[in-house]
TORSE-393258 format. One record per atom (N, C-alpha, C, O): residue in three letters; z, y, x. Coordinates in steps of 0.1 Angstrom, whole numbers, plus 5000, padded with zeros to 4 digits. Example, Ala and Ser with C-alpha at 12.3 -4.5 7.8 and 13.67 -1.06 7.14 Angstrom:
REM residues 2
ALA507849435132
ALA507849555123
ALA507849675132
ALA508549675142
SER507149785128
SER507149895137
SER507950005129
SER508050115134
REM end
This chain:
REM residues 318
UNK649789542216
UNK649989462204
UNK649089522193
UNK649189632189
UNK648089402186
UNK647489462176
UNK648189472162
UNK649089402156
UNK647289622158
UNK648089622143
UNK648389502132
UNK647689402131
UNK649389522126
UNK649189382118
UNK650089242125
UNK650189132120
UNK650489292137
UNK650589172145
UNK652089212144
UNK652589322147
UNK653189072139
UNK654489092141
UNK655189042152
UNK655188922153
UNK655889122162
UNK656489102175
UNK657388942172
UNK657788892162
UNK657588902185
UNK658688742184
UNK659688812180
UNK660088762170
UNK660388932183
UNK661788992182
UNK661589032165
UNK662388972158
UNK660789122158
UNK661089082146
UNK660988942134
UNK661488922123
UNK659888862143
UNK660088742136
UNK661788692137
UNK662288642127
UNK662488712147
UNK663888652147
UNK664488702144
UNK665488642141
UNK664588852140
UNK665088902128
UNK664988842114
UNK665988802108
UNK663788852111
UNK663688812101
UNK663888702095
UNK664088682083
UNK663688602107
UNK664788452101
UNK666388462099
UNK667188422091
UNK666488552112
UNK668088552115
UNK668788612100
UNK669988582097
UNK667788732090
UNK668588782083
UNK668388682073
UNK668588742062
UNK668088542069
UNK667788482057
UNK669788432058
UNK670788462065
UNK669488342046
UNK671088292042
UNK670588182035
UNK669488182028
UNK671588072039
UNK671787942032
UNK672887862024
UNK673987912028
UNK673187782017
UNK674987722019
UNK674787612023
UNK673887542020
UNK675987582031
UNK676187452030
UNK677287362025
UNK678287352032
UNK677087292015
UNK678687252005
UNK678987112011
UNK678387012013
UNK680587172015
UNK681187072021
UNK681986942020
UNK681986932032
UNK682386872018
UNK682386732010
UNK683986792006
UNK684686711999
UNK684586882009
UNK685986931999
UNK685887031991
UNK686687111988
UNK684187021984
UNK683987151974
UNK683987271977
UNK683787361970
UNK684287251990
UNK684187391997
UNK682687462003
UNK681887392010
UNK682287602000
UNK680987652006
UNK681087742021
UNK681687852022
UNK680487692029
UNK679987762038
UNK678787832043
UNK677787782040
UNK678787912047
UNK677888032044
UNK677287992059
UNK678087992069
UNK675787972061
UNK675187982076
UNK673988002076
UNK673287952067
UNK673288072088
UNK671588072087
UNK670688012084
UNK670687892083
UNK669788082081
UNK668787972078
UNK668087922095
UNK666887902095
UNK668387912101
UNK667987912119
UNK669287742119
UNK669087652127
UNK670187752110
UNK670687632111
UNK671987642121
UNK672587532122
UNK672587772130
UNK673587752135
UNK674787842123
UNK674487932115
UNK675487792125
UNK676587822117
UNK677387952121
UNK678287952130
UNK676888092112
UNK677788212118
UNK676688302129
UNK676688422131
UNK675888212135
UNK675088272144
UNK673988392140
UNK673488432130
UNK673888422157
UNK672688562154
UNK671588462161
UNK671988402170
UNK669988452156
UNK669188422158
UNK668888422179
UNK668288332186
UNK669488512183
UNK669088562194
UNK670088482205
UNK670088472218
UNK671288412191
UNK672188372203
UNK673088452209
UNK673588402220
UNK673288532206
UNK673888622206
UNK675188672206
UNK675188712217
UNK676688712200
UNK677188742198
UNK676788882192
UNK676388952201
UNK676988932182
UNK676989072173
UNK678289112174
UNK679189042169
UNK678589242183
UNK679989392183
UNK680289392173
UNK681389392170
UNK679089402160
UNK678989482152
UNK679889382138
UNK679689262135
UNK680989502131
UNK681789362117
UNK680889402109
UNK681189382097
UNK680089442110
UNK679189422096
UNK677789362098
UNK676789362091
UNK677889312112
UNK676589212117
UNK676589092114
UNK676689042102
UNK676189002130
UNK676388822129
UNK678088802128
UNK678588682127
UNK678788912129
UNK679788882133
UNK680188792118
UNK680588672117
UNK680088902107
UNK680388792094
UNK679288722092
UNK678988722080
UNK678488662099
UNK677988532094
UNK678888432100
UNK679288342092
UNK679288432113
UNK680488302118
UNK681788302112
UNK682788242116
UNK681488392102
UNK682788392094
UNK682988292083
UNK682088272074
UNK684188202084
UNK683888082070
UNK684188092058
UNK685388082059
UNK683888112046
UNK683888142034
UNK684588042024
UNK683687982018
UNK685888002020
UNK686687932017
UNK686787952007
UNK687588052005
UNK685987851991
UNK686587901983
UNK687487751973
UNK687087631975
UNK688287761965
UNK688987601962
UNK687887611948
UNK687487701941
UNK687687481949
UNK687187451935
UNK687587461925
UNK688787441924
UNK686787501911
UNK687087411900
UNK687687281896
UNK688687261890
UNK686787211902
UNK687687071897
UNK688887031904
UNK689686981896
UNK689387041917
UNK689987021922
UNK691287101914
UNK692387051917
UNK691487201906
UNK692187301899
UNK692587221886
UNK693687211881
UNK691487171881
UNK691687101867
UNK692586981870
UNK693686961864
UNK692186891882
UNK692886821885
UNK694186801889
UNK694986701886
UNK694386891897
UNK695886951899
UNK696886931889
UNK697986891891
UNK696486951875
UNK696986981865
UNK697586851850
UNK698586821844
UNK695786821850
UNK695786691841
UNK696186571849
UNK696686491841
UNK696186531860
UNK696686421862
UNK698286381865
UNK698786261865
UNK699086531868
UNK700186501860
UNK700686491849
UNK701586411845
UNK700286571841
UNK700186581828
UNK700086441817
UNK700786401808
UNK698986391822
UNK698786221820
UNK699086111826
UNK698685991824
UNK700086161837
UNK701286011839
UNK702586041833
UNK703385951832
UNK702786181827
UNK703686181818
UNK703686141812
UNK704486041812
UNK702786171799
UNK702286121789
UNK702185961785
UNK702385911773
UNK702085881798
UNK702185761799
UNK703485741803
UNK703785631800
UNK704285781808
UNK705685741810
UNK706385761794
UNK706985671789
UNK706385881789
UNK706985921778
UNK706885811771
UNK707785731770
UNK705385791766
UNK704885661759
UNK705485531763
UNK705885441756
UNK705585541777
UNK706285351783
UNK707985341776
UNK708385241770
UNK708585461778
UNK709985511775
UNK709885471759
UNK710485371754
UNK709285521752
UNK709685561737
UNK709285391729
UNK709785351718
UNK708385291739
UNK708085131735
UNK709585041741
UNK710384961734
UNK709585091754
UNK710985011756
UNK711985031755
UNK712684941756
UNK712585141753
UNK714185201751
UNK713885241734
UNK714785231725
UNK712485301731
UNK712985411721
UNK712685371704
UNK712785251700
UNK712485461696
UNK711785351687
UNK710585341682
UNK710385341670
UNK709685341693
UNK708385251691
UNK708485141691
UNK707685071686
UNK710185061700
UNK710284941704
UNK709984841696
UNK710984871689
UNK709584741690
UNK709584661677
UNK711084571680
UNK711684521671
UNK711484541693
UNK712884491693
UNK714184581689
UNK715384541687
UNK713884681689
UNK714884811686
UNK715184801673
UNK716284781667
UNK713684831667
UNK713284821650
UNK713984721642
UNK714584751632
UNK713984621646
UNK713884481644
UNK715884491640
UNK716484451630
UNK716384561654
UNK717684531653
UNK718384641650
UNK719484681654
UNK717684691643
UNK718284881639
UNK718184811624
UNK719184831617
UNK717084731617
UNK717084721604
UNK717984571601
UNK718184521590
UNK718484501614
UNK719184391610
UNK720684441603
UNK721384521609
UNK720984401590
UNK722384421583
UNK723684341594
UNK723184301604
UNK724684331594
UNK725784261601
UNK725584081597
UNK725284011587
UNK725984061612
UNK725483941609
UNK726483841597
UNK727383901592
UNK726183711594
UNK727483661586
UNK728083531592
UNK727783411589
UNK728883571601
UNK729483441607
UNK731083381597
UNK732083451596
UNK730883241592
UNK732183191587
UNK732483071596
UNK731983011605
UNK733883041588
UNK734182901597
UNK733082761596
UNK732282781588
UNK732982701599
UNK732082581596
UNK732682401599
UNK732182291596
UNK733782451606
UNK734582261608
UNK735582221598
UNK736682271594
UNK734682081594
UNK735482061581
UNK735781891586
UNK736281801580
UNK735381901601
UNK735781731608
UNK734081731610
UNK733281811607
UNK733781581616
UNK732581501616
UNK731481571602
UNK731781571590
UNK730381601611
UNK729181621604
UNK728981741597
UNK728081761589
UNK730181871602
UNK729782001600
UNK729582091616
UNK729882061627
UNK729082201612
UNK729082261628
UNK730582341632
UNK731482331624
UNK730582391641
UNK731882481643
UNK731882581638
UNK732882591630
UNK731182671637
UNK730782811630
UNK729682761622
UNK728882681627
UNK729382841605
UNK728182881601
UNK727483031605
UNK727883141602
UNK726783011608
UNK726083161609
UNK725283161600
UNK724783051597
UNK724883261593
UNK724183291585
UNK722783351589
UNK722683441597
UNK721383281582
UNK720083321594
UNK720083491596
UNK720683571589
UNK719583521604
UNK719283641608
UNK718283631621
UNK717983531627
UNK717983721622
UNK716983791639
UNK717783741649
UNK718983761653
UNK716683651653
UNK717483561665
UNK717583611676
UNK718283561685
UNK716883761679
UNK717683831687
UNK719183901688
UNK719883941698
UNK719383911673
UNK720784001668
UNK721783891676
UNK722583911685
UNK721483721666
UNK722083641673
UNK722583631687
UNK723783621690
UNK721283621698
UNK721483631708
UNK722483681712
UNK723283621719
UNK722583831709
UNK723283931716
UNK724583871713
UNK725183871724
UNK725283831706
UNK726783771701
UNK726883661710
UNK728083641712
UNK726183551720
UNK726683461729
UNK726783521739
UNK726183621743
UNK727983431746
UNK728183451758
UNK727583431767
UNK726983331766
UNK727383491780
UNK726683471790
UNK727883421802
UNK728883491805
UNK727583341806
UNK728383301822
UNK727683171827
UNK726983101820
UNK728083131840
UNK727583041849
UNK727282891845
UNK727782891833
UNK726582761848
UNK727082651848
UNK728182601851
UNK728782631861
UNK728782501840
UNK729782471846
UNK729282311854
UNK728282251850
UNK730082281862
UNK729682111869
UNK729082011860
UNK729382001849
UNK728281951865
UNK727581851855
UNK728081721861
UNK727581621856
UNK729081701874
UNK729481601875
UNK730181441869
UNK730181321872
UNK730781551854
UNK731481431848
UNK730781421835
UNK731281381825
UNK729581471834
UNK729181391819
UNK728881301819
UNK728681231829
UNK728781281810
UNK728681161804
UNK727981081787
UNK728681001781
UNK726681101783
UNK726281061773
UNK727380991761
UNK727180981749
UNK727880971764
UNK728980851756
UNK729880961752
UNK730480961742
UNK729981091762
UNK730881181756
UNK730581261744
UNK731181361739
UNK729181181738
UNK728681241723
UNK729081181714
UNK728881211702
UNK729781061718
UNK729480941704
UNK728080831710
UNK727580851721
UNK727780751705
UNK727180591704
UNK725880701696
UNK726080791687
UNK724380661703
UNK723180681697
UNK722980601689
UNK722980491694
UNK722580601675
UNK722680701670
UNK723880701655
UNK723680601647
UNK724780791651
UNK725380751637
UNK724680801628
UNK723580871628
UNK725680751617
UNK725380801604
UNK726380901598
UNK727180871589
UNK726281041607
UNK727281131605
UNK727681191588
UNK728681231583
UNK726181191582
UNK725981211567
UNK726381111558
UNK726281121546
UNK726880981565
UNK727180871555
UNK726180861542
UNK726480881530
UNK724980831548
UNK724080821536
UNK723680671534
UNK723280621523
UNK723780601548
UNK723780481546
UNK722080471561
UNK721880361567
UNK721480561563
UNK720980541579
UNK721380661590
UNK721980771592
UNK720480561593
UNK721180651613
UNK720680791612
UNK719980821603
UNK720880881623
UNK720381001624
UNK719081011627
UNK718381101621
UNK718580901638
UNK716980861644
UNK716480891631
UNK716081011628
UNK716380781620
UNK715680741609
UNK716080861601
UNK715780841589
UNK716380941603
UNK716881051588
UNK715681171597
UNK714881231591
UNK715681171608
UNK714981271616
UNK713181231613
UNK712281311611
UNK713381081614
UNK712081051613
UNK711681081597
UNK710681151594
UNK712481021588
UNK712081071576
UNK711581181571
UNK710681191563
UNK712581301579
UNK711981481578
UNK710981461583
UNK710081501576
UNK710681411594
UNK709381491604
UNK708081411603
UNK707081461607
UNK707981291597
UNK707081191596
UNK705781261583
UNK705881311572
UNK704981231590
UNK704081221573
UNK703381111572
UNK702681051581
UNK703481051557
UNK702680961553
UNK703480791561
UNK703180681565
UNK704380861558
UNK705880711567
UNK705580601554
UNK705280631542
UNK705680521559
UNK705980391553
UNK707080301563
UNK707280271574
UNK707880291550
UNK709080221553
UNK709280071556
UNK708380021549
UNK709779981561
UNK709779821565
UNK710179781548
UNK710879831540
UNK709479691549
UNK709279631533
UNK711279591536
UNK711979551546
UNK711779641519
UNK712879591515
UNK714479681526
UNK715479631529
UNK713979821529
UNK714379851541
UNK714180001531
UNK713280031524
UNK715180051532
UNK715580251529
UNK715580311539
UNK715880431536
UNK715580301549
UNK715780381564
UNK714980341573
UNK714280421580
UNK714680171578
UNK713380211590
UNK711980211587
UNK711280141579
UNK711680291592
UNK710680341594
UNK709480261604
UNK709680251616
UNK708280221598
UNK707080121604
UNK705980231607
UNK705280201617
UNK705780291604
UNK704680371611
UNK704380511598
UNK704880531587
UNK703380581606
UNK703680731602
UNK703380841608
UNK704180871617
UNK702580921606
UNK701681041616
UNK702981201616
UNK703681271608
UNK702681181633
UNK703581331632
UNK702781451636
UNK701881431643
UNK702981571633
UNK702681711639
UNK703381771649
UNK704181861645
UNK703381731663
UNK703981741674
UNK703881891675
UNK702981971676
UNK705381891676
UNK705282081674
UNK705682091694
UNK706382191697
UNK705482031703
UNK705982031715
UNK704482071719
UNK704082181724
UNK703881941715
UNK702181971720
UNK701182021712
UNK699982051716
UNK701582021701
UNK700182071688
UNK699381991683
UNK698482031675
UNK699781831690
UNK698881731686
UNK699481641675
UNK700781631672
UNK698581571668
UNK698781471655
UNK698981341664
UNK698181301672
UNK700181281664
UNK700181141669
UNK700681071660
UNK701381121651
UNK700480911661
UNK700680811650
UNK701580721658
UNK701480671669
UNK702980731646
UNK703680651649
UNK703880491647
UNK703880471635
UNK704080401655
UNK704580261649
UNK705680231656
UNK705980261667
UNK706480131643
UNK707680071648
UNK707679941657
UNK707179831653
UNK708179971670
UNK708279861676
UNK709279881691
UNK709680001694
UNK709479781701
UNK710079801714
UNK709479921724
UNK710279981732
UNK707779941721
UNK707279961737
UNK706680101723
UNK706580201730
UNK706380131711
UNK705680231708
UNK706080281705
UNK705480391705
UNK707480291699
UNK708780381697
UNK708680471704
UNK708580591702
UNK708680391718
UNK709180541728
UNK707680651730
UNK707680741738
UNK706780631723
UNK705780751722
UNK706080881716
UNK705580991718
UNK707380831706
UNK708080941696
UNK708880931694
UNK709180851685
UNK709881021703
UNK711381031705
UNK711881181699
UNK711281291695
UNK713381131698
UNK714181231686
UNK714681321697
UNK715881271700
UNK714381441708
UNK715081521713
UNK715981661708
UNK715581731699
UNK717081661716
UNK717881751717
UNK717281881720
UNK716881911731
UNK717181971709
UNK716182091712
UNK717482141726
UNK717082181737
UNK718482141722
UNK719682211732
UNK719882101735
UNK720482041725
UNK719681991748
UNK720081911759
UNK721281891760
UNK721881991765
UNK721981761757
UNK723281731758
UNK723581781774
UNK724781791777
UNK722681791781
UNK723381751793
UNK723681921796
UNK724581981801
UNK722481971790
UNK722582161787
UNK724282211785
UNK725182271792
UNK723982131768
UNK725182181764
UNK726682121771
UNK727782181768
UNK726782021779
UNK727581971789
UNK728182101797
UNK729382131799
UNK727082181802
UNK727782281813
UNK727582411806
UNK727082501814
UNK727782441790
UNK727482561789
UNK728882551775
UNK728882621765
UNK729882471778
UNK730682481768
UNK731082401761
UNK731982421753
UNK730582281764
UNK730682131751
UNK731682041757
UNK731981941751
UNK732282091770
UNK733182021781
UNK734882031770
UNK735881971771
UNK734482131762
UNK735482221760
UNK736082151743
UNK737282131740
UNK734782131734
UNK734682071721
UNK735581921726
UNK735781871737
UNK736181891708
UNK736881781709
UNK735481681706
UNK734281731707
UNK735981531704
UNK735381441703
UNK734581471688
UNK733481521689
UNK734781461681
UNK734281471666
UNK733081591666
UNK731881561663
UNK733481731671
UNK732581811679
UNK731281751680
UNK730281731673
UNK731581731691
UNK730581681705
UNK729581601696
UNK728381621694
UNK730481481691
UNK729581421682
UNK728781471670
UNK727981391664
UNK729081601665
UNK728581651656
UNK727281761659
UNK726381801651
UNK727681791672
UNK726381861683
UNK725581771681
UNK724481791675
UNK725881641685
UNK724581501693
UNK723481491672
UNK722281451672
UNK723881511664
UNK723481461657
UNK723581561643
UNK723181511633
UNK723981671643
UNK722881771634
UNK722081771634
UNK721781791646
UNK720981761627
UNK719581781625
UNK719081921633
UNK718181921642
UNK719682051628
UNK719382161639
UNK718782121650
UNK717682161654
UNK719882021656
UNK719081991669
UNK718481931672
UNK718381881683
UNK717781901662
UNK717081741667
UNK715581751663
UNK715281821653
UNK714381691670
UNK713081721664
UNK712581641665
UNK712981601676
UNK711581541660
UNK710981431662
UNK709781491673
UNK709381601670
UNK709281441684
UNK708381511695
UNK707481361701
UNK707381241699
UNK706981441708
UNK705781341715
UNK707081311728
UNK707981391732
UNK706781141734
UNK707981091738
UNK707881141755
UNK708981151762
UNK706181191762
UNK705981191773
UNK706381361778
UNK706781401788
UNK706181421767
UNK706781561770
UNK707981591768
UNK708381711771
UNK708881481760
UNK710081501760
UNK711181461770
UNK712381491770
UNK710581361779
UNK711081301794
UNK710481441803
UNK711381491811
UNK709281511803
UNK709081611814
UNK710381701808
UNK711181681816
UNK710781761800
UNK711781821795
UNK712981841802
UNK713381941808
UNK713681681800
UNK714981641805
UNK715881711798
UNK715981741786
UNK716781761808
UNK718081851802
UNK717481981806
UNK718382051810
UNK716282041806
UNK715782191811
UNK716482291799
UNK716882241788
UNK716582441801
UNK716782511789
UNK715582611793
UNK714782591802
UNK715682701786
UNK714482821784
UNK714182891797
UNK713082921801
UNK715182901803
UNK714482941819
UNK713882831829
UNK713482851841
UNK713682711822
UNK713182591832
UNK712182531826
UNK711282471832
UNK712182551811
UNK711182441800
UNK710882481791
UNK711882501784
UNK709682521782
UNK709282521773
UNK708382481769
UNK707682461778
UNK707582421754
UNK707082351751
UNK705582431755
UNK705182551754
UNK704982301759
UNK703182361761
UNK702882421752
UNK702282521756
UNK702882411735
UNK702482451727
UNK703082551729
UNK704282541731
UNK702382701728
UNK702882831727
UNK703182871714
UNK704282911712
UNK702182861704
UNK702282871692
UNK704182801686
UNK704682851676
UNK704582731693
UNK706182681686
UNK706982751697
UNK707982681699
UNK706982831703
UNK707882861712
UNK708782991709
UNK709583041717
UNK708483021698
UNK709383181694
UNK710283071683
UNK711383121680
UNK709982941678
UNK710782931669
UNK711382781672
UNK711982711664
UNK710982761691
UNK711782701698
UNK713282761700
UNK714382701698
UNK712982871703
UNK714182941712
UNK714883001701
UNK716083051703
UNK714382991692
UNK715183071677
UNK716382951673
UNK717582961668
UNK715582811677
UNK716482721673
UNK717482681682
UNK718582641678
UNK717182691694
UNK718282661707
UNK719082761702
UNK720182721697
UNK718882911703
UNK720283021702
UNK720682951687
UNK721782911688
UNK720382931677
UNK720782831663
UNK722082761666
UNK723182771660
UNK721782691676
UNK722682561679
UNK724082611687
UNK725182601684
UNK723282691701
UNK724482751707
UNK725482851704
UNK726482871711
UNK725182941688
UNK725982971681
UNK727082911674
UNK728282931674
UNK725782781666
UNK726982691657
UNK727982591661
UNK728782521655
UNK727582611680
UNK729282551685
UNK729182561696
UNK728982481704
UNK729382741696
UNK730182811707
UNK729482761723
UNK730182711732
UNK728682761722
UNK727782711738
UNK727482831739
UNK727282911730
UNK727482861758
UNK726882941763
UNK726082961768
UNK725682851771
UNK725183061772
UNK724183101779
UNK723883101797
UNK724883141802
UNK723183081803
UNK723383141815
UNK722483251816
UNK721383231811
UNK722883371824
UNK721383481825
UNK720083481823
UNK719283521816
UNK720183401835
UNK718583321834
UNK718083271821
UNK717083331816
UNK718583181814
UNK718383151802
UNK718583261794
UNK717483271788
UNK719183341790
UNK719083471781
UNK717983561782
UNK717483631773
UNK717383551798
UNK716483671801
UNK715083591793
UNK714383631784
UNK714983471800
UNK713883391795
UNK713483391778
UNK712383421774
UNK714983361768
UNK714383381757
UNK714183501752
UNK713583521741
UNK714783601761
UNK714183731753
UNK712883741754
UNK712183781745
UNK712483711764
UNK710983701768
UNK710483721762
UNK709883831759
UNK710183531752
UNK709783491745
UNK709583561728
UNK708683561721
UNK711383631728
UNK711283641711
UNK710683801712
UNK710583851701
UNK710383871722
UNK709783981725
UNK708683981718
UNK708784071709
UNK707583901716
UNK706883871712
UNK706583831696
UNK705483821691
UNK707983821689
UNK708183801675
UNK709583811674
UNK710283711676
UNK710083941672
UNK710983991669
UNK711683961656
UNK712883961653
UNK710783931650
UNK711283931638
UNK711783751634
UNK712083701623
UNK711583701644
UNK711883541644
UNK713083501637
UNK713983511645
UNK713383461628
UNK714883441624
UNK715083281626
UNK714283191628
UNK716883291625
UNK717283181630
UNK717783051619
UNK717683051607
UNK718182961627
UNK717982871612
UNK719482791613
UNK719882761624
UNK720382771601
UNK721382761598
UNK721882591603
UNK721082521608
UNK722982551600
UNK723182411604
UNK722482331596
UNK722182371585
UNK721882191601
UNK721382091591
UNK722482001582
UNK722181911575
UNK723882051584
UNK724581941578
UNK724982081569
UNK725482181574
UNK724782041556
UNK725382141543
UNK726482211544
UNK727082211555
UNK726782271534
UNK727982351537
UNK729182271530
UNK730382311531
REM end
């Protein structure tokens, strides 16, 4: 062998002693030749020796950093989010909490004085405070109602000298003009359909009438199985025709309606729907109607949203 000239057996040394890593897709490094077998002696070999190849086939395990950090912060920040979920719905970040921590006691008095007052006055407040004061329980049978069990559509419970229709329309009309020689009907007149959000124009007649009808924000047939079984006649009739309940609306969304309550119906317009359901619990306070679950869960829903919604008193004076 000429001088100068390096033997195959130290060239394979001399690869065999290089070092490489190879990082493992769990952050972990492994330690192996640069010849590319893992642990190995160039020669293929097996090394006796522990301070040889033997610790190259040895695996070098070390845990990461990040995996460490992580361990840590991402419990840390589902707490953090739970704490936060807790302190919005139970605690008082709640704005429903708020809402009914700063409500004073409510003011409920008597309110039947015969035809054309309610049973109870309540006094406005947070129509959630309200809420919480009705009762909750089942339907009762809707077998035996009966429309007629309100009284004849429509009186003049106010004795003012027109019907309820025409006193409704008067409130809710703009720009009404009255039948020449006539204090109460009403010939035409633009409304702000608080059902749909739209401007519709009313005229008096057989077939255009019914474009703009006077609905029961609380559905007789509602209030039929939620307590009204129970009111005397004078009652019942003083439910059918308080103004509370009553709203001048567009006539085709007040047939999709029917007798629905808040767990089955609410009005397309979202914008009127917190001071829909402000008026329904209104009514079912001012004569003792009840709720069913469903219906209670539904308007909470809603007044979740505007807690601060307050409720609105009988339309027939005190």
């Amino acid at each position: 062998m000429s001088p100068g000239t390096t033997s195959p057996r130290s060239v394979g040394r001399a690869r065999g002693s290089g070092r490489s890593h190879r990082f493992l897709s769990a952050g972990l490094v492994e330690r192996v030749g640069s010849s590319g077998h893992r642990g190995a002696n160039p020669s293929g070999h097996r090394s006796a020796s522990p301070a040889g190849s033997a610790q190259d086939s040895r695996r070098t395990v070390r845990p990461g950093r990040r995996p460490r950090v992580l361990a840590v912060a991402v419990p840390a920040f589902a707490l953090a989010v739970a704490l936060l979920a807790w302190l919005y719905t139970w605690g008082p970040l709640n704005p429903v909490s708020t809402t009914l921590a700063e409500q004073g006691p409510l003011v409920v008095e008597s309110g039947w004085k015969g035809l054309g007052s309610p049973i109870v006055r309540v006094h406005s407040a947070a129509a959630l405070s309200v809420l919480e004061i009705l009762e909750v329980k089942g339907r009762a049978p809707r077998n035996t109602y009966d429309r007629l069990a309100f009284g004849e559509a429509w009186l003049d419970v106010d004795r003012n000298g027109c019907d309820t229709r025409n006193d409704i329309l008067a409130r809710d009309l703009m720009q009404g003009q009255l039948v020449t020689g006539s204090g109460c009907l009403w010939v035409s007149g633009k409304l702000a359909d608080p059902y749909t959000g739209e401007e519709l124009d009313f005229s008096r007649g057989a077939q255009s009438s019914k474009a703009i009808q006077i609905d029961h924000v609380v559905a007789l047939g509602n209030a039929w199985q939620t307590g009204a079984q129970q009111l005397t006649v004078e009652q019942r009739q003083s439910l059918a025709n308080d103004p509370l309940n009553l709203l001048a609306v567009d006539g085709p969304t007040n047939v999709q309606k029917s007798d629905g309550d808040a767990a089955t119906w609410l009005p397309p317009n979202r914008a009127f729907r917190c001071r829909y359901v402000a008026r329904q619990i209104s009514v079912k306070a001012a004569y003792r109607l009840w709720l069913t679950q469903a219906e209670k869960d539904a308007m909470k829903r809603v007044l979740s949203a505007c807690p601060r919604q307050q409720t609105l008193e009988s339309g027939y004076g005190p």
